[in-house]
C-alpha positions as CSV (number, residue, x, y, z in Angstrom):
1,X,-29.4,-10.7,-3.4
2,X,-28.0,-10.1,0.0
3,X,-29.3,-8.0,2.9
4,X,-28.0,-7.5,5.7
5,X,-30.6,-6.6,8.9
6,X,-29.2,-4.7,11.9
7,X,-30.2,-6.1,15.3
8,X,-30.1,-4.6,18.8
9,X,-29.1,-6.7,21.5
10,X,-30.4,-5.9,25.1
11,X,-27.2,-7.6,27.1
12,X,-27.6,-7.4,31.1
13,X,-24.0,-5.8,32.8
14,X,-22.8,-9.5,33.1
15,X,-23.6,-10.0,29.4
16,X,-22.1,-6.6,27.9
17,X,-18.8,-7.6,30.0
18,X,-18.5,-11.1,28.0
19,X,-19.2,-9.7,25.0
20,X,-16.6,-6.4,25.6
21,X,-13.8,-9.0,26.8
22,X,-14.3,-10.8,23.5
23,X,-14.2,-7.9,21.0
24,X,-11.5,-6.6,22.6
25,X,-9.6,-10.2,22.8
26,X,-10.6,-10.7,19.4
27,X,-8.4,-7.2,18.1
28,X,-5.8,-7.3,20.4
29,X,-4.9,-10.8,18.3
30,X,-6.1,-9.6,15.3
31,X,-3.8,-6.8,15.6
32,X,-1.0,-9.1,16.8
33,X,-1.6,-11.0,13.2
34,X,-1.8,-8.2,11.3
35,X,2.1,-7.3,12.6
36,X,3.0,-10.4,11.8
37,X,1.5,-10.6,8.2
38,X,3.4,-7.1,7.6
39,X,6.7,-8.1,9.1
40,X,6.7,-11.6,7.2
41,X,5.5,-9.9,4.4
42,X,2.4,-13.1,4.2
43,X,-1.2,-11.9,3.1
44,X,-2.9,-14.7,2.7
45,X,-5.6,-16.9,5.1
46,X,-4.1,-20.2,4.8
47,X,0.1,-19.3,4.8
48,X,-0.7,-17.0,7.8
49,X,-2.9,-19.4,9.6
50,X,0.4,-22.0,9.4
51,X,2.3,-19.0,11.3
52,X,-0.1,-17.6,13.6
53,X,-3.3,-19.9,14.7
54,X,-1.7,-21.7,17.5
55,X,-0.3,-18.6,19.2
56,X,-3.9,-16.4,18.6
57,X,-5.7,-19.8,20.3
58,X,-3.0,-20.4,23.2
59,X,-1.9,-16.3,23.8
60,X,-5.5,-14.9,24.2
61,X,-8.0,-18.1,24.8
62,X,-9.9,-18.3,21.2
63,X,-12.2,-20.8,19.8
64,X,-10.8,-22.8,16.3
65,X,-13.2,-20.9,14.8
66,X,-12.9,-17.4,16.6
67,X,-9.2,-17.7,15.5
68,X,-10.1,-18.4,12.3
69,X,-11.9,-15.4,11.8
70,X,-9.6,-13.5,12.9
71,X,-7.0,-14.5,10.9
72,X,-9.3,-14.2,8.0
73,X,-10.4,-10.6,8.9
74,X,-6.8,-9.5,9.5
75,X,-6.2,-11.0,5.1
76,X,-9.4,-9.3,4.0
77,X,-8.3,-5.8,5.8
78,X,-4.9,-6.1,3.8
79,X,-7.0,-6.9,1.0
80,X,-9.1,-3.8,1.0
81,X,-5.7,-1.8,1.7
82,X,-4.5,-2.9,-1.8
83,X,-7.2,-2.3,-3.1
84,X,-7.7,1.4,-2.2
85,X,-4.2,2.1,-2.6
86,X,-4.0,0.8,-6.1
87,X,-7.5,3.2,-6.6
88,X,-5.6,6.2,-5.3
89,X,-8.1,6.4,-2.5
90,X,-5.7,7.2,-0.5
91,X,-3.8,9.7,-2.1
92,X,-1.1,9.5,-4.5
93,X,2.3,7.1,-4.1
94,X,4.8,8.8,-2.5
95,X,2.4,11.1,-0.2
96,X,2.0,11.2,3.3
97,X,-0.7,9.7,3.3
98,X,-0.3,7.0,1.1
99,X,3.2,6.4,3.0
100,X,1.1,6.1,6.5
101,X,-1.1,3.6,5.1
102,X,1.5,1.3,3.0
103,X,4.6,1.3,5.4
104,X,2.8,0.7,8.9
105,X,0.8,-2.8,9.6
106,X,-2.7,-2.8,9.7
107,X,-3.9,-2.3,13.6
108,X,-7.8,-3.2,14.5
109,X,-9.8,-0.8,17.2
110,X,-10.6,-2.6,20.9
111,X,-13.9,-2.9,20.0
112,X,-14.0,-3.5,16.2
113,X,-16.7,-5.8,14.3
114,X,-15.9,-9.2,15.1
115,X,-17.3,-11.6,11.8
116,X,-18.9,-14.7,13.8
117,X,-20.8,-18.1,12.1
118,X,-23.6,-20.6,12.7
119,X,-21.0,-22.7,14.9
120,X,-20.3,-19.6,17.2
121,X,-23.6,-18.1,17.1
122,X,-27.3,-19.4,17.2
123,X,-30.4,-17.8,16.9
124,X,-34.0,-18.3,18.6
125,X,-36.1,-16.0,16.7
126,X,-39.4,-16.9,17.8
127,X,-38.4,-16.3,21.6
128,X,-36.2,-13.0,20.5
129,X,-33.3,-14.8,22.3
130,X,-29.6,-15.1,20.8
131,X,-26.7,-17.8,22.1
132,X,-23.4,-16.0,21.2
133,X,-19.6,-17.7,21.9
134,X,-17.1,-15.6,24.1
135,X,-14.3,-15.7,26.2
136,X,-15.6,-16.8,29.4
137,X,-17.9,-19.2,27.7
138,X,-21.5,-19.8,25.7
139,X,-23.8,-16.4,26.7
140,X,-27.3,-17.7,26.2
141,X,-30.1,-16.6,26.2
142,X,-29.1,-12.4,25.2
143,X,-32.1,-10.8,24.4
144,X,-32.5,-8.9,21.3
145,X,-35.4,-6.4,20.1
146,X,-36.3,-6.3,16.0
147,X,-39.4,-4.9,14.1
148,X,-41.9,-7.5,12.9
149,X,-40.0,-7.3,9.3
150,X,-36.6,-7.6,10.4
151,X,-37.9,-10.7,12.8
152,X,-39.8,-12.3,9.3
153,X,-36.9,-11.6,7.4
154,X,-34.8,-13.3,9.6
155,X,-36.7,-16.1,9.9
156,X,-37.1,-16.9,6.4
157,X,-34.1,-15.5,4.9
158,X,-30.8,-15.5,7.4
159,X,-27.7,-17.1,5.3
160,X,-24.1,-17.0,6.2
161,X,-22.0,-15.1,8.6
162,X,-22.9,-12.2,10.8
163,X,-21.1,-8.9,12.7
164,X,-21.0,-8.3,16.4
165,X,-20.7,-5.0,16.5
166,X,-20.6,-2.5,19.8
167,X,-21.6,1.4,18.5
168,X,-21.9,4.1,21.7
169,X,-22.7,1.6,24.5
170,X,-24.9,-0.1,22.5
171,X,-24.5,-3.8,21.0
172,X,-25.6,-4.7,18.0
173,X,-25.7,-7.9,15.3
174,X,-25.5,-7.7,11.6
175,X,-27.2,-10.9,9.8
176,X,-26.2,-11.5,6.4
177,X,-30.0,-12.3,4.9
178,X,-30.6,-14.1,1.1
179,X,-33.2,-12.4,-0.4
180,X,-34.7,-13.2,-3.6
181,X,-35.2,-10.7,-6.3
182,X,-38.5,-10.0,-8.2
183,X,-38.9,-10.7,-11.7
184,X,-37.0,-7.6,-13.9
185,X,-39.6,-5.2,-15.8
186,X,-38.3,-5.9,-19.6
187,X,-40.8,-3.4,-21.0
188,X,-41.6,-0.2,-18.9
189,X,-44.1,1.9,-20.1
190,X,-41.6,5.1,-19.3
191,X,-38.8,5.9,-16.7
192,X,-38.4,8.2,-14.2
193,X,-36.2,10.8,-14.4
194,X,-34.0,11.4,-11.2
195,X,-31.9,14.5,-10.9
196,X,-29.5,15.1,-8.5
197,X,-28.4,18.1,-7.2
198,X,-26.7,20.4,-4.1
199,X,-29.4,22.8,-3.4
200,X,-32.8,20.2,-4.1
201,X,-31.0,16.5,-3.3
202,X,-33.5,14.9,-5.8
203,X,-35.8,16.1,-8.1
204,X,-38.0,13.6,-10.3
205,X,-39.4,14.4,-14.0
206,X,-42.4,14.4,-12.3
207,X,-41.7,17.4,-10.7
208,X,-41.4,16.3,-7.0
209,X,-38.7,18.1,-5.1
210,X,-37.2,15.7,-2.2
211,X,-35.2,17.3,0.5
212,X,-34.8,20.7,-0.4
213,X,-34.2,23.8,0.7
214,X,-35.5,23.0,4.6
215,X,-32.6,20.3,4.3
216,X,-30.3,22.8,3.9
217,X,-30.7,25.3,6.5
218,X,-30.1,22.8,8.5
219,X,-26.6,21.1,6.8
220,X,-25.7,24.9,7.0
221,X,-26.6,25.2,10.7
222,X,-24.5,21.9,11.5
223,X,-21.7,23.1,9.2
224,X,-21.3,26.1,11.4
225,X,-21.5,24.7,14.5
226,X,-18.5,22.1,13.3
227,X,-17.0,24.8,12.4
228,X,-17.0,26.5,15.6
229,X,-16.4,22.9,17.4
230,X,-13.0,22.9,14.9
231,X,-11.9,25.7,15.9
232,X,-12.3,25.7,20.1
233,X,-10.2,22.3,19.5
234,X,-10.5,21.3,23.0
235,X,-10.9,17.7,23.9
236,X,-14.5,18.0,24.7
237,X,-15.0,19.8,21.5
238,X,-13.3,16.8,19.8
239,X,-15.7,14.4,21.9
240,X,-18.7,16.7,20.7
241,X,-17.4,16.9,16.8
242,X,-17.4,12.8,16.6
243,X,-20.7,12.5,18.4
244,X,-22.2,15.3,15.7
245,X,-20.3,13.4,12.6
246,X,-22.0,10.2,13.3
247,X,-25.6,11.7,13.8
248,X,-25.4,13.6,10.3
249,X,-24.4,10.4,8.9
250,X,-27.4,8.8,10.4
251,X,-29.6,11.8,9.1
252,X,-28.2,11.9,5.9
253,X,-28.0,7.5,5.3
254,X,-32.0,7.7,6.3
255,X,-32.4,10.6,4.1
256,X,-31.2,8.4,1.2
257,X,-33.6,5.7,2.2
258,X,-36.5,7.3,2.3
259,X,-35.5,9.1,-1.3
260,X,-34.7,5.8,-2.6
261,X,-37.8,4.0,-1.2
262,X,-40.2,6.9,-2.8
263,X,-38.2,6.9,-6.1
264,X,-38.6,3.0,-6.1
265,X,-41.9,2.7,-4.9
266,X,-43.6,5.4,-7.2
267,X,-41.3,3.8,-10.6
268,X,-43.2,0.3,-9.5
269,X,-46.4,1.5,-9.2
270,X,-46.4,3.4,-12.5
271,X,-44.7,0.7,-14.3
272,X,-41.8,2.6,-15.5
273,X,-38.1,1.8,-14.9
274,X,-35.5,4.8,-13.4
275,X,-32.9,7.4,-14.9
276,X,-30.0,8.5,-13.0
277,X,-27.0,10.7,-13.6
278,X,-23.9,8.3,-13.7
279,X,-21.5,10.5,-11.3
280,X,-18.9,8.6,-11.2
281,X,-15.8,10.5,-11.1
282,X,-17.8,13.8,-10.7
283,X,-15.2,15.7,-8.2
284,X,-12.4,15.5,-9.7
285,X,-14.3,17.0,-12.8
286,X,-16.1,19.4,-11.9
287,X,-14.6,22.8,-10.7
288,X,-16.0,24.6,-7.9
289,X,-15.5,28.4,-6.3
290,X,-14.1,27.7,-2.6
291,X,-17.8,28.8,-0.7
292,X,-19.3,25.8,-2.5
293,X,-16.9,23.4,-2.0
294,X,-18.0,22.1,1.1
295,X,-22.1,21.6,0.3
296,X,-20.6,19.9,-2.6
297,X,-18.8,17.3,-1.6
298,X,-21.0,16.5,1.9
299,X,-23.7,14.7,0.5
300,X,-23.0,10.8,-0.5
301,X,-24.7,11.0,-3.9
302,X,-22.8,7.4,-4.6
303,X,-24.7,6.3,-1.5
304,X,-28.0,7.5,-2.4
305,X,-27.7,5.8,-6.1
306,X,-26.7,2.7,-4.4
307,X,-29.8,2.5,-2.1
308,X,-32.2,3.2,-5.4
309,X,-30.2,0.5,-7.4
310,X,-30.5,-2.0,-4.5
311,X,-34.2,-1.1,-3.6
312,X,-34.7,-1.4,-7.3
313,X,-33.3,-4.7,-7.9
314,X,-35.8,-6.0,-5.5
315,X,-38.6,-4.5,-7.0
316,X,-37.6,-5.6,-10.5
317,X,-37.6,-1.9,-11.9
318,X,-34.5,-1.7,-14.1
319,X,-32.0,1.5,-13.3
320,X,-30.6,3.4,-16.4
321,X,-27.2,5.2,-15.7
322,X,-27.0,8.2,-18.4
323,X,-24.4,11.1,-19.2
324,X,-25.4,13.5,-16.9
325,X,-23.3,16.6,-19.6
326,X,-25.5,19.4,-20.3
327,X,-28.5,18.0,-18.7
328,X,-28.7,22.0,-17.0
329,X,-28.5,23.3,-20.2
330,X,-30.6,21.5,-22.6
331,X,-34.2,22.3,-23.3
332,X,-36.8,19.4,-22.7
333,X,-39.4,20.7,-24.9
334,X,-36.9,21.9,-28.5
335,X,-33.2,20.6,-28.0
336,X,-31.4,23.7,-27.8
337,X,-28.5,23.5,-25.8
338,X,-26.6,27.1,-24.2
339,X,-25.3,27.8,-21.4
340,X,-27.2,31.0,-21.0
341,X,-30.2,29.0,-21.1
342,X,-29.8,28.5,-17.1
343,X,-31.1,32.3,-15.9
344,X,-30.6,30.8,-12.5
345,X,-30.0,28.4,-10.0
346,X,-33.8,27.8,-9.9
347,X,-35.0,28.2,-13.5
348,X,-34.3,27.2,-16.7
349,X,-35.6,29.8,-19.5
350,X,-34.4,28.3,-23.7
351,X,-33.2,31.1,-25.5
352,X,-34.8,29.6,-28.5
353,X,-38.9,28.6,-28.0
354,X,-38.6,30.5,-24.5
355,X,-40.0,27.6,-22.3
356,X,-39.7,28.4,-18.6
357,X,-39.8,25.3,-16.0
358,X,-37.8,24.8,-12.6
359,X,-34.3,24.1,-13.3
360,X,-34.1,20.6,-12.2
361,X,-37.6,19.6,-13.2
362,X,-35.7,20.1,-16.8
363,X,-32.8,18.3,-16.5
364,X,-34.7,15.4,-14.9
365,X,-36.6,15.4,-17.7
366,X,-33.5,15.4,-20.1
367,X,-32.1,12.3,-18.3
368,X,-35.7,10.5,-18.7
369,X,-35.4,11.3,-22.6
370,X,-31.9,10.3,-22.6
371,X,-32.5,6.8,-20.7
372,X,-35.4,6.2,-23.1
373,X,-33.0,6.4,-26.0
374,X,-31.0,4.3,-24.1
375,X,-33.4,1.9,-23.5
376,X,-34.8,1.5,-27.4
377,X,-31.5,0.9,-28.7
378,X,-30.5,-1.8,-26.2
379,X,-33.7,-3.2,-25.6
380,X,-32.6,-5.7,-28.4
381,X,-30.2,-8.0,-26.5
382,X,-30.0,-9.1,-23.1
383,X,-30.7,-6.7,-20.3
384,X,-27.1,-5.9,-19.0
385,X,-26.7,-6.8,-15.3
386,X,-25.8,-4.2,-12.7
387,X,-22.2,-2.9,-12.1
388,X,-20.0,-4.9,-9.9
389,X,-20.3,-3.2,-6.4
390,X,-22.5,-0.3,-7.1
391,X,-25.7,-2.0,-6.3
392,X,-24.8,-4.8,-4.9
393,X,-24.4,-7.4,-7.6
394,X,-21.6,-9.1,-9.1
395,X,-23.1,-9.7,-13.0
396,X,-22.4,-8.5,-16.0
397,X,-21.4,-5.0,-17.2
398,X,-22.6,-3.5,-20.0
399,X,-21.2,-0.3,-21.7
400,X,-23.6,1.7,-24.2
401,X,-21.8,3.9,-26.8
402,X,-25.3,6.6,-27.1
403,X,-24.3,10.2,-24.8
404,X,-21.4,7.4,-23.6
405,X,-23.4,6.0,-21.0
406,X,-23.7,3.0,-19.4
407,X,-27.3,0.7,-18.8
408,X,-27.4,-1.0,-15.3
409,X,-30.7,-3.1,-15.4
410,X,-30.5,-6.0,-13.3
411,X,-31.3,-9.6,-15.0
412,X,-34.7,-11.5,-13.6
413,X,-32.1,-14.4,-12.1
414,X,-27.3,-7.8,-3.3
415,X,-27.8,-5.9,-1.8
């Protein structure tokens, strides 16, 4: 399974200046070939290299390989563009949006990721020291910092290309690492149920609430203050609001982690395997009054199953994906289903034995129930393997007709 580990680079002002000039060399052509892909109406690597590798190499001073890579990243961003417009990710044919993105050639920003190989880049990882190719030349010796992990993990496992990358005056490296996966758990003992939700992110059938209601004062807090940054719509303002977006995407991406890790880490220890709500699709149905719209949709519950998935398949704990329908509104203990069952946001109270238990401490347990049914009535064949892109592997998928949900369990053969 792959992994890919984030390294900072420590660059002195002579280094950061080669390595600028390059990214920004790198686009400008990479934009150039993206024009001409569009105009000529060509989309893949090898016809567009025949009309465009000599001029990248002799217009803005690239390496055979640097041009390469450009040419290739220019195909696999027209890729991804197809992609998503044939998703509707961006929006539907005929709309503005969709019209924007299909009728104008792909452009690259100045200092965009640049992909970059063994041939163009070599690492020293002992001596914490990196050799990197650029326009004006070989840049040895660039210094780099990395926690005693990251360094092992490079060491051992580093395979295949890697990302220069420049973030807020900061340069960074993203090595694609190979890491093998543990042997899959084909028996757990039990699963843990996971349920996800807007007001307590995750809550487990053992009745641990993670990020709760602290987390929320402060999403609110943050909302208000991009509210107010909105609607001052100066350019400072503007300057502020993308500084702001990127830290709650930092906050809210090592949120996830540490839920996943926890999750993870607690299923492994207890020899049980994990439940989770399959949400796919959940925005478009479920319907929301307009105040809630907003905590709904600004927490990356695709982001946060991904992580557990991942973090899972190298554990070996299999991952269960169950219908998450009336999960609120079932009892644990007796069955009985009603919507009235739900008193409040916080409790759950059945209408027919009268248990009483914290709202999402119930449905967790439901999904747990439902994932063990799940479980029995595939565990007869083969253990399906994860979902193509959703946590990181590209096996087998496996659809399971029980509650119509679907089984991700990785097999014992990412990221």
């Amino acid at each position: 399974m792959k992994l890919v580990v984030q390294v900072k680079l420590l660059p002195t002002p002579v280094q950061a200046a080669a390595l600028e000039a390059t990214l920004r060399a790198c686009n400008e052509a990479a934009t150039w070939v993206g024009k001409v892909a569009f105009e000529k109406d060509v989309k893949k690597n090898f016809a567009l290299r025949k009309l465009t590798y000599g001029e990248v190499k002799a217009r803005w001073g690239l390496g055979a390989q640097a041009a390469q890579h450009v040419i290739k990243k220019t195909c696999d961003a027209y890729r991804t563009l197809a992609s998503n417009l044939k998703a509707g990710n961006l929006g539907k044919p005929g709309s503005k949006r969709y019209r924007r993105a299909s009728e104008t050639p792909i452009a690259f920003r100045p200092e965009g990721a640049q992909p970059y190989d063994d041939r163009m880049l070599s690492w020293q990882v002992d001596q914490r020291r990196v050799s990197i190719w650029t326009v004006t030349g070989r840049v040895k010796d660039i210094a780099f910092t990395a926690s005693p992990e990251q360094l092992a993990c490079l060491a051992l496992h580093r395979q295949g290309a890697s990302d220069l990358i420049a973030r807020d005056g900061m340069w960074f490296v993203m090595a694609a690492c190979e890491i093998p996966e543990a042997e899959l758990t084909t028996d757990p003992s039990d699963f843990l149920g996971v349920d996800l939700g807007i007001v307590n992110i995750a809550t487990t059938s053992d009745g641990e609430i993670m990020a709760g209601r602290r987390l929320n004062r402060i999403r609110a807090r943050e909302r208000h203050l991009r509210q107010k940054l909105q609607k001052k719509n100066t350019p400072s303002a503007k300057r502020r609001l993308k500084k702001r977006r990127r830290q709650e995407a930092r906050r809210a991406r090592d949120i996830n982690h540490k839920i996943a890790k926890h999750v993870v880490a607690e299923a492994q220890r207890t020899g049980r395997g994990i439940a989770l709500e399959d949400l796919t699709g959940i925005r478009e149905r479920v319907r929301l009054r307009k105040p809630q719209r907003a905590t709904h949709s600004s927490w990356s519950f695709h982001q946060l199953g991904a992580f557990i998935g991942h973090k899972a398949r190298r554990a070996g704990v299999p991952v269960v994906y169950v219908d998450p329908a009336n999960t609120s509104r079932t009892c644990a203990e007796c069955g009985h289903v009603d919507k009235a069952n739900r008193v409040s946001q916080a409790w759950f109270a059945c209408r027919s034995c009268g248990f009483v238990d914290h709202a999402d401490r119930n449905g967790s347990r439901n999904i747990r129930a439902r994932a063990r049914a799940l479980w029995r009535s595939g565990a007869e064949s083969t253990a399906p393997a994860p979902p193509p892109g959703t946590l990181g592997g590209t096996g087998r998928k496996r659809r399971v007709t029980a509650s119509g949900a679907r089984c991700a369990n990785p097999s014992p053969s990412d990221g």
